[in-house]
MINUKOL-176822 format. One record per atom (N, C-alpha, C, O, CB): x, y, z. Coordinates in pm, whole numbers, padded with zeros to 5 digits, always signed. Glycine has a CB too. Layout:
N
XYZ...
***
This chain:
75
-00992+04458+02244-00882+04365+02260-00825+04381+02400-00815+04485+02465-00773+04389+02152-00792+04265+02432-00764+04240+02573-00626+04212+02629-00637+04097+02671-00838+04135+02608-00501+04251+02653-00400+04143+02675-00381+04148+02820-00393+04240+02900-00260+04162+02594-00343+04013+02833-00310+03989+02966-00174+03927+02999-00147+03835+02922-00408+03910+03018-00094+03949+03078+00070+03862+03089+00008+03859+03197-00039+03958+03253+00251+03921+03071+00000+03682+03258+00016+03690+03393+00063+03545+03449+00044+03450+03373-00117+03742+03455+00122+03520+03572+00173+03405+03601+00125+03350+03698+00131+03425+03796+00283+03406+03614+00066+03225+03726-00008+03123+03801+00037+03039+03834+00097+02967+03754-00091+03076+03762+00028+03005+03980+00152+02938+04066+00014+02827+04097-00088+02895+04096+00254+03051+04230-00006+02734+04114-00114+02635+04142-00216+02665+04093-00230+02630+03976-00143+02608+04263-00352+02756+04167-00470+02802+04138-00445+02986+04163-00531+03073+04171-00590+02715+04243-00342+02995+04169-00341+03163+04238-00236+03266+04156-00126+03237+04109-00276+03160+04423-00304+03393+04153-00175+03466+04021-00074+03540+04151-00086+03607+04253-00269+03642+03863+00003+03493+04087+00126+03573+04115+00161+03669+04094+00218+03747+04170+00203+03545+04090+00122+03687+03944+00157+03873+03908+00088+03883+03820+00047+03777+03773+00306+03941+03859+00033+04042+03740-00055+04002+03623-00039+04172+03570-00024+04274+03636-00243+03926+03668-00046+04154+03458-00053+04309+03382-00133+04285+03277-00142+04186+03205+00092+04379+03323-00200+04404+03277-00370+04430+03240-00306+04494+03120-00198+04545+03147-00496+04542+03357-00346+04504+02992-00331+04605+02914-00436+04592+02745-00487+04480+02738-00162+04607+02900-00456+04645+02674-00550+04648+02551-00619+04754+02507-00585+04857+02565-00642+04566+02561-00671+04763+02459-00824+04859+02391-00916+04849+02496-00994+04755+02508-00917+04788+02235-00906+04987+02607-00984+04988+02678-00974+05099+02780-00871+05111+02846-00988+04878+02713-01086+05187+02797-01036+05311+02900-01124+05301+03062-01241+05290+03099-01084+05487+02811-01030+05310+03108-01025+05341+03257-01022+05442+03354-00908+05472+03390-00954+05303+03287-01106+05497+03400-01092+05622+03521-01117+05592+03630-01218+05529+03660-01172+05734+03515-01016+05637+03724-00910+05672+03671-00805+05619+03645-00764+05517+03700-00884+05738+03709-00730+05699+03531-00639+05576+03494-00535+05517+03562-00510+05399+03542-00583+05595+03392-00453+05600+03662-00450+05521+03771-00487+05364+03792-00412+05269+03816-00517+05586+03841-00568+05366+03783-00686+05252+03885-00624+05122+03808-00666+05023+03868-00916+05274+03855-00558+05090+03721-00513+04973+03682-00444+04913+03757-00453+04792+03775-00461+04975+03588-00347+05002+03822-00218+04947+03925-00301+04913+04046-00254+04838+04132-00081+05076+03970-00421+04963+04057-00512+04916+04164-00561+04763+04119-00552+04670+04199-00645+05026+04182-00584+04756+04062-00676+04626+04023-00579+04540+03995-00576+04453+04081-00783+04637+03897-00485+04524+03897-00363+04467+03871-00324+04438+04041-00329+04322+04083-00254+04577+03772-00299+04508+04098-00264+04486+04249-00323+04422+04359-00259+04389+04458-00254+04584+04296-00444+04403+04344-00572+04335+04389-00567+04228+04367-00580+04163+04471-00684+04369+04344-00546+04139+04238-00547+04047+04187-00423+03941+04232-00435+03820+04216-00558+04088+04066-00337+03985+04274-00198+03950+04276-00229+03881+04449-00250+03944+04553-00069+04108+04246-00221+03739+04427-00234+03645+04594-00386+03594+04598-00438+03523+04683-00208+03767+04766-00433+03638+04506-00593+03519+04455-00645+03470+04375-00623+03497+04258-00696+03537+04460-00730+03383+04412-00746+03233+04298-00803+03315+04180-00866+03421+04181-00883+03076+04355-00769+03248+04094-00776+03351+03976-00970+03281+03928-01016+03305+03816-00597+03316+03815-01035+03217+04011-01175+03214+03998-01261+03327+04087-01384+03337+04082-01214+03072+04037-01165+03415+04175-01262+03521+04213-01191+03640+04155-01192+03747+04217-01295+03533+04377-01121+03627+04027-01122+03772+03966-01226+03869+03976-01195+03974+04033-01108+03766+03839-01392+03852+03915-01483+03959+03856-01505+03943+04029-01583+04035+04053-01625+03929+03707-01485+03897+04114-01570+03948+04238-01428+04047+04312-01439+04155+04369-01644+03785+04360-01359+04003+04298-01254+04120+04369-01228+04253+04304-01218+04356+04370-01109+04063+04380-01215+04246+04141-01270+04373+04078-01385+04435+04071-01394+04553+04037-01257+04371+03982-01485+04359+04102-01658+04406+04130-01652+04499+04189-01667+04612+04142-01761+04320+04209-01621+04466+04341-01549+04524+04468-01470+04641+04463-01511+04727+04541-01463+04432+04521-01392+04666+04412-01283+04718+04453-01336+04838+04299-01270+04941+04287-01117+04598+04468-01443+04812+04203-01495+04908+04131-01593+05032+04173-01592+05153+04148-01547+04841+04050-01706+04916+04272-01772+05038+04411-01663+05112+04505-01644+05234+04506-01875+04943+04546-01596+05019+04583-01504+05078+04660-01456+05206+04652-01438+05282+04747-01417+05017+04656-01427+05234+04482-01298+05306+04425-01332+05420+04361-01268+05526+04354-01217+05225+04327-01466+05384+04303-01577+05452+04192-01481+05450+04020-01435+05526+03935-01623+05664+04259-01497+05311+04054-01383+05341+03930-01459+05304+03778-01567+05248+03799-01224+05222+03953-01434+05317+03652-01505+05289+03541-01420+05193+03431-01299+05208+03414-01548+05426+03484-01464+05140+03394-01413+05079+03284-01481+05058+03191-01573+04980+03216-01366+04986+03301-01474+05111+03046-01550+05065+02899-01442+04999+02835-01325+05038+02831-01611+05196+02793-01491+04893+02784-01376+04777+02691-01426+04661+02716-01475+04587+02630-01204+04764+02737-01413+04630+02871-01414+04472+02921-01505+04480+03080-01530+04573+03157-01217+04403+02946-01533+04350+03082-01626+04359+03245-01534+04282+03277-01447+04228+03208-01805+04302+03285-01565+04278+03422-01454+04174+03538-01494+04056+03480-01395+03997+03435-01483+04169+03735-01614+03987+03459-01641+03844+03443-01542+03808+03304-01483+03700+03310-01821+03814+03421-01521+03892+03182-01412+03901+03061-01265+03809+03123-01217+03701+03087-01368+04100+03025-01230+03894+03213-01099+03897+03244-01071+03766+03341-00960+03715+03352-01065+04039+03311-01156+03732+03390-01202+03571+03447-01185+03480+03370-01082+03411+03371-01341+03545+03480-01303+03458+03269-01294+03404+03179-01167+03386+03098-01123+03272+03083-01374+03446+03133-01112+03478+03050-00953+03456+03004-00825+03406+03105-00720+03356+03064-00904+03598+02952-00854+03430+03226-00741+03406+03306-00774+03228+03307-00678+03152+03300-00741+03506+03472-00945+03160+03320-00926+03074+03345-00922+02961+03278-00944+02852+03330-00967+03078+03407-00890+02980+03147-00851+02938+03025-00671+02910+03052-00607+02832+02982-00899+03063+02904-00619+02978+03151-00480+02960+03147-00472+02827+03209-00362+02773+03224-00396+03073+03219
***
């Protein structure tokens, strides 16, 4: 399970908080990605988290970036 609160000003998020059934290392790294996201079109979500997953070496089991795309662009 996935939740997302986030707010979309034309094509672009404004703010967004990540939260659900799902672990992250480190855990940290949410406020990273959550933070990443915040000032772009919410159609290059899975490529700015792609990114910023090598970058970071970061892990996530639960959801892939393309998930969290997909739901944002349903908004």
């Amino acid at each position: 399970m996935l939740r997302i609160d986030v707010e979309i000003e034309g094509n672009v998020i404004k703010d967004i908080r990540i939260a659900g059934d799902f672990f992250i290392h480190p855990e940290e790294a949410i406020l990273l990605i959550e933070n990443s996201l915040k000032g772009i079109e919410k159609n290059r979500v899975a490529e700015t988290i792609n990114h910023l997953l090598k970058e970071k070496s970061i892990k996530i089991i639960g959801f892939e970036p393309r998930d969290l795309e997909e739901v944002i662009a349903r908004i």
